[in-house]
C-alpha positions in Angstrom: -19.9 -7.8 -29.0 -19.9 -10.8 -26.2 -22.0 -9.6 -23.1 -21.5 -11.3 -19.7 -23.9 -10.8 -16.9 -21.8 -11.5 -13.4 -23.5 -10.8 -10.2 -20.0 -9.2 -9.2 -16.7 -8.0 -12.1 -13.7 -7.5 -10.3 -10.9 -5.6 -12.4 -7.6 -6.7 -11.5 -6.2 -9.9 -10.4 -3.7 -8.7 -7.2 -4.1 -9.1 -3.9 -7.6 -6.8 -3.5 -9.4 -8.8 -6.6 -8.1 -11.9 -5.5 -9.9 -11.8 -2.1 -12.5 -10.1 -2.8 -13.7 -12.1 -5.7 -12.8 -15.3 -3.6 -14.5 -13.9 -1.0 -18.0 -13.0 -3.1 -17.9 -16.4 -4.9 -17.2 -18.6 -1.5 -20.8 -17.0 -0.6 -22.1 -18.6 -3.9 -22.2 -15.3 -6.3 -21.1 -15.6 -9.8 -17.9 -13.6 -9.7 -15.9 -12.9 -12.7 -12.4 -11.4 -12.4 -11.4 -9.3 -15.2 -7.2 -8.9 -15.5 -5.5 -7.7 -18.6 -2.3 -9.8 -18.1 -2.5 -13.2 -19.6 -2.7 -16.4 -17.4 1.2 -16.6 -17.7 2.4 -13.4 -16.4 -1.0 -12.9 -14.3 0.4 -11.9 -10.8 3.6 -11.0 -11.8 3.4 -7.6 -10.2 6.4 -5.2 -8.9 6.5 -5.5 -5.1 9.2 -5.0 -2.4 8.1 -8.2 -1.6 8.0 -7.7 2.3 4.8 -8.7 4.0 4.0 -6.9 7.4 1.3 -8.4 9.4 2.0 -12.4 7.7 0.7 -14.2 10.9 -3.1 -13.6 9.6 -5.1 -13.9 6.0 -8.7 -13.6 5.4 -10.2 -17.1 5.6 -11.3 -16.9 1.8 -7.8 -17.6 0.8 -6.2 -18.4 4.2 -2.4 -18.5 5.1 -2.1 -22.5 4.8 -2.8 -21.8 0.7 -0.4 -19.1 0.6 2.3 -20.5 3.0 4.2 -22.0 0.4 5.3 -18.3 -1.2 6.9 -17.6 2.2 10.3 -17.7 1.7 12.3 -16.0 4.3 10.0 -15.8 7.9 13.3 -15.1 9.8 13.1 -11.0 9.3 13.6 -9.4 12.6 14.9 -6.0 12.3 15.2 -3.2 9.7 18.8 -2.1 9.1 19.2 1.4 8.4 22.1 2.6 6.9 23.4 5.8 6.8 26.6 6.4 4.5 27.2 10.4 5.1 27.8 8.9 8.8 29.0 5.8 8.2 26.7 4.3 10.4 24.1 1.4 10.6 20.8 1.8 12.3 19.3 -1.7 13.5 15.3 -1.1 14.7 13.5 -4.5 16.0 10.3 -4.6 14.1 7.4 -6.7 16.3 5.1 -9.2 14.9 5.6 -11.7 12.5 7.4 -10.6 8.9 8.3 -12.7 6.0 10.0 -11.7 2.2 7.7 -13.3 -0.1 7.9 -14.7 -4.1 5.2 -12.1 -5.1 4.9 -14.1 -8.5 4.0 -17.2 -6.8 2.0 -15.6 -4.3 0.4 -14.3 -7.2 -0.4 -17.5 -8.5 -1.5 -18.5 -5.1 -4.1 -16.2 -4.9 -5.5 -16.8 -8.3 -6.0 -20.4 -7.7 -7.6 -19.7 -4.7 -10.3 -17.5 -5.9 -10.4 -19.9 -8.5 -11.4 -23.0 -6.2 -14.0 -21.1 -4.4 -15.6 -20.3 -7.9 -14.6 -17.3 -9.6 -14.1 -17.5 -13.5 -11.0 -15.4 -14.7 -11.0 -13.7 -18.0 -7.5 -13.2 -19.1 -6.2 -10.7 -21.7 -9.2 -8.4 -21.1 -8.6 -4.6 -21.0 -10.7 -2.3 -19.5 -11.6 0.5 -21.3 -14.8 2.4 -20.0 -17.1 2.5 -17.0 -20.6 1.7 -17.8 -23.5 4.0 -15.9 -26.7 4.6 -16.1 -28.8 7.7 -16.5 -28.6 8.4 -12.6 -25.0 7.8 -12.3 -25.2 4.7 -10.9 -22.2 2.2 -12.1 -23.6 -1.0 -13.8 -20.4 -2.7 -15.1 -17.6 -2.3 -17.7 -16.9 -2.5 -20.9 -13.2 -4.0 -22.5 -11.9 -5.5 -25.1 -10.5 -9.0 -25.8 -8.2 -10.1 -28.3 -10.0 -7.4 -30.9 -13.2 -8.1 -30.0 -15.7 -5.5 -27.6 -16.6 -7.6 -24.4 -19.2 -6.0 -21.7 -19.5 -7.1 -18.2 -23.1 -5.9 -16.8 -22.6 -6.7 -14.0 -24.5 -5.9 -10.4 -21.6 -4.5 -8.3 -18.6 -3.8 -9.9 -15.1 -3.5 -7.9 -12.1 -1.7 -8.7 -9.0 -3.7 -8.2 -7.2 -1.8 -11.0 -4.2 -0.6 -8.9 -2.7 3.2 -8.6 -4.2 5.4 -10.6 -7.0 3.0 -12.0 -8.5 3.8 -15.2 -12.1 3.2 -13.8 -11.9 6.1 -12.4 -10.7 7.9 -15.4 -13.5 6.8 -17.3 -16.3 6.8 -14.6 -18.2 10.2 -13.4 -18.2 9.7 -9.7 -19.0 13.3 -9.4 -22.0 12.9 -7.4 -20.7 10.3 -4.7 -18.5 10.9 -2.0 -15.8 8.9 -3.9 -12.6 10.7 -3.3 -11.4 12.4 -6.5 -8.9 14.8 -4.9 -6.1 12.1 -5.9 -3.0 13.5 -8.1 -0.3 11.8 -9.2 2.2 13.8 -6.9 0.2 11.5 -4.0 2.4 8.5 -5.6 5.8 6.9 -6.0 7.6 5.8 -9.1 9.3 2.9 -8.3 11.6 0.0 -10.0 13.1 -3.2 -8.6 15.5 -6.0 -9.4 15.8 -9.8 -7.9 19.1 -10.8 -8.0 21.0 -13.7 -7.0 24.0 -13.6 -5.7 26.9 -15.9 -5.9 27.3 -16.3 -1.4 24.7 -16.0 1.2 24.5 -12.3 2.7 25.4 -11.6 6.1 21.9 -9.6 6.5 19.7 -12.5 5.7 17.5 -11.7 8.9 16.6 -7.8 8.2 15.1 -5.7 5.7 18.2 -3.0 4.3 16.8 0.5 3.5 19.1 3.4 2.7 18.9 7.2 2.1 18.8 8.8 -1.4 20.1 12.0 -1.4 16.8 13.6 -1.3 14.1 12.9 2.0 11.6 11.6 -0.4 13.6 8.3 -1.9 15.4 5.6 -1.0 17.0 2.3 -1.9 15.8 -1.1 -0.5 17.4 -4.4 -0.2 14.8 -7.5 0.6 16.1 -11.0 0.9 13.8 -13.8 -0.3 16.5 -15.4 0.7 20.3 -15.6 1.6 20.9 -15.7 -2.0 18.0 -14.0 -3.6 17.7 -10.7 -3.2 15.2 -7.9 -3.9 16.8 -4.9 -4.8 15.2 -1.4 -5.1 14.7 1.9 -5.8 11.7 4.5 -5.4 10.9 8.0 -4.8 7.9 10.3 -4.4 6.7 12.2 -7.3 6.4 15.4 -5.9 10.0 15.3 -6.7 12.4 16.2 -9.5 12.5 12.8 -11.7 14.8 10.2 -10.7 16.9 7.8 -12.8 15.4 4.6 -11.4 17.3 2.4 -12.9 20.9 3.8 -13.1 20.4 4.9 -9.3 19.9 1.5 -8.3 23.0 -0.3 -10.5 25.0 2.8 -9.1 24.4 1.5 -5.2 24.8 -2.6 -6.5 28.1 -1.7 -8.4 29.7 -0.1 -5.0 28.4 -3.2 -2.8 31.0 -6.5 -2.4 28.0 -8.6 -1.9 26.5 -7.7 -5.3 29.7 -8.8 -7.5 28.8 -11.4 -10.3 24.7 -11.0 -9.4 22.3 -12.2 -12.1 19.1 -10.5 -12.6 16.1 -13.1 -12.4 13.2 -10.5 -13.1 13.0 -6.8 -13.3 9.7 -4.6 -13.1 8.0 -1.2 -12.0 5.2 0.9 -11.2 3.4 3.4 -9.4 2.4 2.9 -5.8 0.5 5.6 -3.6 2.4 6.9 -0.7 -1.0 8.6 0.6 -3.5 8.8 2.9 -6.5 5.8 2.0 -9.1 7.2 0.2 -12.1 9.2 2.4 -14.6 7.4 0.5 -14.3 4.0 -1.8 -17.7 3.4 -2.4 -20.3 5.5 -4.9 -23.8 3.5 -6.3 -22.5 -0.1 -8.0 -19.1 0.6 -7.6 -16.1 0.1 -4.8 -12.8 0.4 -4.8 -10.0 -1.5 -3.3 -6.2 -2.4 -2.8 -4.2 0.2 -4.5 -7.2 1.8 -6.4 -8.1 3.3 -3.3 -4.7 3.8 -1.6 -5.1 1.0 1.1 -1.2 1.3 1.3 1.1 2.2 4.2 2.5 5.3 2.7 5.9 5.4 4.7 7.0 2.0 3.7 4.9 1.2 0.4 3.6 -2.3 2.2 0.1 -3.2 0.9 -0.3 -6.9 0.9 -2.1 -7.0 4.3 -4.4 -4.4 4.1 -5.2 -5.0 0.1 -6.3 -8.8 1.5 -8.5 -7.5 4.1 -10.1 -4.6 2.0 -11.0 -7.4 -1.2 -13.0 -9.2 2.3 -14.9 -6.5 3.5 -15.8 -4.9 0.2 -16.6 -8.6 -0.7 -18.8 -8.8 2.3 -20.9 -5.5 1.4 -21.4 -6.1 -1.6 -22.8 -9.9 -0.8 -25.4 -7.9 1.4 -26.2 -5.5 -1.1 -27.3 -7.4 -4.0 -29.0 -9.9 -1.0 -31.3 -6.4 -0.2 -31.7 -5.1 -3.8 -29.7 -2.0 -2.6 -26.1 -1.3 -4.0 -26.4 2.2 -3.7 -23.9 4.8 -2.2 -25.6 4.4 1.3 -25.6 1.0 1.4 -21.8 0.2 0.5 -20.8 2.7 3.3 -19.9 0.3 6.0 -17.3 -1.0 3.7 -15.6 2.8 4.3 -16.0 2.0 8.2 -14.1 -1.1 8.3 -11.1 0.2 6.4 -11.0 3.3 8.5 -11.0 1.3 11.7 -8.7 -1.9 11.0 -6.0 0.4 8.9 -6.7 3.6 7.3 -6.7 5.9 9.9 -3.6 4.6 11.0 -2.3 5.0 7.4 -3.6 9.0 7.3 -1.9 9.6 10.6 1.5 8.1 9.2 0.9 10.1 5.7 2.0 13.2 8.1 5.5 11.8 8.3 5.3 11.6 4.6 4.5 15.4 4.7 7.0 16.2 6.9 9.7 14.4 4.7 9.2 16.7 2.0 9.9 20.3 3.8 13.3 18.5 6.0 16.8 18.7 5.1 17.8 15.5 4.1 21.2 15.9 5.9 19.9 17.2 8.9 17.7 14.3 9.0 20.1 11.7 8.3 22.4 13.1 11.6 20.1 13.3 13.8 19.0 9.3 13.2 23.1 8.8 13.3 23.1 10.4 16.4 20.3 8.7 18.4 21.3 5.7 20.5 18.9 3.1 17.5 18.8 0.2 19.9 17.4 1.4 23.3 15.1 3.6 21.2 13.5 0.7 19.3 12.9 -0.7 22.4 11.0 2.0 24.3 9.2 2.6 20.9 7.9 -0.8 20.7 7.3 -1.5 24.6 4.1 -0.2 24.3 4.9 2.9 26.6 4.4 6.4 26.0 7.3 7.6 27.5 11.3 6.9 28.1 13.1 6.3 31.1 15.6 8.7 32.9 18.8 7.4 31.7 17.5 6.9 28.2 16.0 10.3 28.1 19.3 11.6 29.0 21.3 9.7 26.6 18.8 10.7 23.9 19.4 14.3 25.0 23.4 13.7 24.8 23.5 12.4 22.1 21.5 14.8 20.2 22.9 17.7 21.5 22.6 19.9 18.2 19.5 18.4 16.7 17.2 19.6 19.4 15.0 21.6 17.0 14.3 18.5 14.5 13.8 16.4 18.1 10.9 19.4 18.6 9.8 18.9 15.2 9.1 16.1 14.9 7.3 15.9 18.0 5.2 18.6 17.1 4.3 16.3 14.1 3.7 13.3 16.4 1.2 15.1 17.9 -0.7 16.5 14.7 -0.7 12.6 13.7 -2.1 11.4 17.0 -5.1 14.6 16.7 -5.7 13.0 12.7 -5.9 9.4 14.3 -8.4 10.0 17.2 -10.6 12.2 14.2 -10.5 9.1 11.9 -11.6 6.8 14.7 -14.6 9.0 14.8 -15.5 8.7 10.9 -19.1 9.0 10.6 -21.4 6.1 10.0 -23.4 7.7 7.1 -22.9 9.7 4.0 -24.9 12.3 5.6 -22.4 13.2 8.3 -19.2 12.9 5.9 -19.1 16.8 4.6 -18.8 17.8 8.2 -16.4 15.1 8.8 -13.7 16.2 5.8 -14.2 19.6 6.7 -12.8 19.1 10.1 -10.1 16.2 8.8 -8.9 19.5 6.4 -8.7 22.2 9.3 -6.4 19.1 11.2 -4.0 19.0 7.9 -4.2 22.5 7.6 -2.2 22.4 11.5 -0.1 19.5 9.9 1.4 21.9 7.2 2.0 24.8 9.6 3.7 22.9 11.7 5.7 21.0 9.2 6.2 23.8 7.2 4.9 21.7 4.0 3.7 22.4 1.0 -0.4 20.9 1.1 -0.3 17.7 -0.4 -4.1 17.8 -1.3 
C-alpha cells in the first residue's frame, strides 16, 4: 500500500476540485487532486453546457485562462416553446451568458490548478472515508491500477459530484452535515452534441421545451451555429423516462436536425435541490455538486461550483494555519455559500416543488397565454410591480387561468419568506438546530400552499 500525506485531497477533478485545489495550492499547500477518470477523458463531464454568471471567475483560475472554451457569448434570450399551443415564448435573460466546450473547459481548469501547484492523481478510485476514533475525517483511501493507495491527508474535500460516495462511506452522523439527501432530490439526465449540416436560425438563445410531464424537459444549447447541444432530463421523483429515445424522438421531428452527426454523448445525475444546510463536519467539506451548489430550476452549476471550490479553499487554508479543522471552524465556509447563492437556490427549489403537484397542461396555457415579451421586461427591470396597461393585458389575456396566476403567487411569496430566513443563517453550529427547525415550519407553508408532496 502507497501512503501519501497532502496537506489538502480533493476528490474529483470538475469545476468545485479544480478551484478549490487551485485555490489551496496558489496559497502554497501541497494539494493533491484525486479523479478516477484518466488524464484523457479527465473533464469530460455531461453538462448543458450553458454558463450563467460568465462575466466573473475566482482569480485562482481567472476568466482570461478559461476564455478560450467560450464558444458562443452571443446568448440573449431563452426561447420557450410550447407545441400543445403552437407557440414560442422569447424571455430576455440579463447578464452576460455564454454555451461553453465543457471538455475543454475541463481541460482548462485542470491545467490551471495544475500551474498553481496541485499534483493530479489519475485513475484513482475512491473507496472509503478514513476517520478517526472521534469522527473526525483524516483522508481517504482508493485504489490505483490494483494497488491500495491512502491519502492522509489534513482536510479532505468532497468534489465527488451527485450523490458522492464519501458520503456513503463516511459517518457524518455527529456533524451538522446534511444527510437528509434522497435520490428523488435529483435528475437523470442525458445529452447529445450534434452538428448540423447549416447554421440554425436560433444561434442567439438557449431552446427549452415541455415534456409531457412538469418535471422534464428537452433542451437545445448552441456551442455554436452548427454545434449543438441537445438534451433531455427529468426529476426522479417521477415515473422513469426513456432518455435517450425521448430525445431522438424530438431530433427526428426537427428540419434543422436532418443528416446531424453525433460528436459525443454522455449522462448523469444532477441535484435539482435546495444546497445543502451544512457542508462542513471535522476534516471534511463538501462542494460543487456533492453538496448541491446547483440552481435546481435550470441544472446550471458552473458558477457557483467555482466559487464554492474558493471559499471552501479559503477555510480550509485558515484552518490547518490555526491547528483547527474542526466542525466549528470550517463553518464560515456554510456562510458564504448561503449568502452569494444558496439561499437564492432554496427559495427557487419552491418552484421545483410546485412543478410537481401542477397540471402540466394547465401550465403550459397559461405561459401561452401571457403576453412573454412585456413580462420579461417588467420581470427583469428590477421593479416589484407592473404597470396599468400591462397588468390589464396580463389579466386579458389570462382570463381562465386566474387560479394558477394566484398560485403561483402564493408560492412567490413562500419563496421570498425562505429567502429573507436563509439570509439570516446563523453564524455558529450552536444556533443551527433552531435555525432548520424554523427553515422546516416555512416548507411546511410551501407544501400547503402548493399542494406538494414534502420533498425532504
Amino acid at each position: 500500500m502507497t501512503t501519501h500525506e497532502p496537506d489538502i485531497v480533493v476528490v474529483g477533478a470538475g469545476t468545485a476540485g479544480c478551484y478549490a485545489a487551485a485555490t489551496a495550492a496558489d496559497a502554497g499547500l501541497d494539494v493533491t487532486v484525486v479523479e478516477r477518470k484518466t488524464e484523457t477523458e479527465a473533464g469530460h463531464i455531461a453538462c448543458g453546457d450553458a454558463l450563467k454568471g460568465a462575466d466573473a471567475f475566482p482569480s485562482a483560475i481567472p476568466k482570461s485562462e478559461i476564455r478560450s472554451a467560450f464558444t458562443n457569448t452571443d446568448v440573449t434570450h431563452g426561447r420557450f416553446e410550447i407545441p400543445s399551443h403552437d407557440t414560442v415564448l422569447e424571455i430576455p435573460i440579463p447578464g452576460e451568458l455564454a454555451v461553453i466546450d465543457r471538455w475543454e473547459f475541463g481541460r482548462l481548469i485542470i491545467d490551471g490548478a495544475e500551474r498553481r501547484g496541485a499534483e493530479f492523481h489519475y485513475d484513482t478510485v475512491v473507496q472509503d472515508v478514513t476517520q478517526d476514533d472521534d469522527g473526525h475525517v483524516t483522508g481517504v483511501r482508493a485504489k490505483r491500477k490494483g494497488e491500495v493507495v491512502e491519502y492522509d491527508a489534513g482536510m479532505t474535500v468532497d468534489a465527488a459530484g451527485a450523490l458522492s460516495i464519501l458520503q456513503d462511506r463516511a459517518d457524518l452522523s455527529g456533524a451538522t452535515f446534511d444527510t437528509n439527501v434522497s435520490y428523488s432530490q435529483f435528475s437523470s439526465a442525458y445529452r447529445e452534441v450534434l452538428e448540423v449540416e447549416e447554421e440554425v436560425e436560433w444561434q442567439d438563445a438557449l431552446v427549452f421545451k415541455a415534456t409531457d410531464r412538469a418535471a422534464g424537459y428537452l433542451w437545445y444549447f448552441p456551442r455554436t451555429g452548427t454545434e449543438i447541444n441537445a438534451g433531455l432530463g427529468f426529476q426522479m421523483t417521477e415515473p422513469p423516462m426513456k432518455l435517450v429515445e425521448g430525445l431522438k424522438r424530438d431530433l427526428r421531428d426537427r428540419a434543422e436536425f436532418q443528416g446531424a452527426k453525433v460528436r459525443d454523448k454522455l449522462g448523469a445525475a444532477l441535484p435539482t435541490r435546495r444546497p445543502y444546510d451544512s457542508a462542513v463536519a471535522d476534516g471534511f467539506l463538501a462542494v460543487g455538486d456533492a453538496a448541491a451548489h446547483v440552481n435546481p430550476t435550470t441544472g446550471g452549476g458552473i458558477a457557483g461550483a467555482a466559487y464554492a471550490g474558493k471559499y471552501a479553499a479559503e477555510q480550509a487554508i485558515e484552518a490547518l494555519a490555526d491547528g483547527d479543522t474542526s466542525e466549528e471552524a470550517l463553518w464560515r465556509y456554510n456562510e458564504r455559500v448561503m449568502d452569494h447563492f444558496g439561499g437564492r437556490y432554496a427559495a427557487l427549489d419552491v418552484y421545483n416543488v410546485l412543478a410537481t403537484a401542477v397540471d402540466v397542461d394547465d401550465l403550459m396555457s397559461l405561459l401561452a397565454a401571457l403576453p412573454g415579451e412585456q413580462l420579461s421586461e417588467a420581470l427583469y427591470s428590477g421593479t416589484t410591480s407592473v404597470g396599468p396597461k400591462l397588468a390589464v393585458d396580463v389579466a386579458r389575456k389570462s382570463y381562465g387561468y386566474w387560479d394558477q396566476i394566484v398560485e403561483f403567487y402564493r408560492a412567490k411569496r413562500a419563496a421570498d419568506d425562505l429567502l429573507a430566513h436563509y439570509r439570516r443563517y446563523p453564524s455558529r453550529p450552536g444556533a443551527f438546530d433552531a435555525w432548520r427547525d424554523r427553515r422546516d415550519d416555512l416548507m411546511d407553508e410551501v407544501y400547503a400552499v402548493t399542494g406538494a408532496e414534502p420533498k425532504y
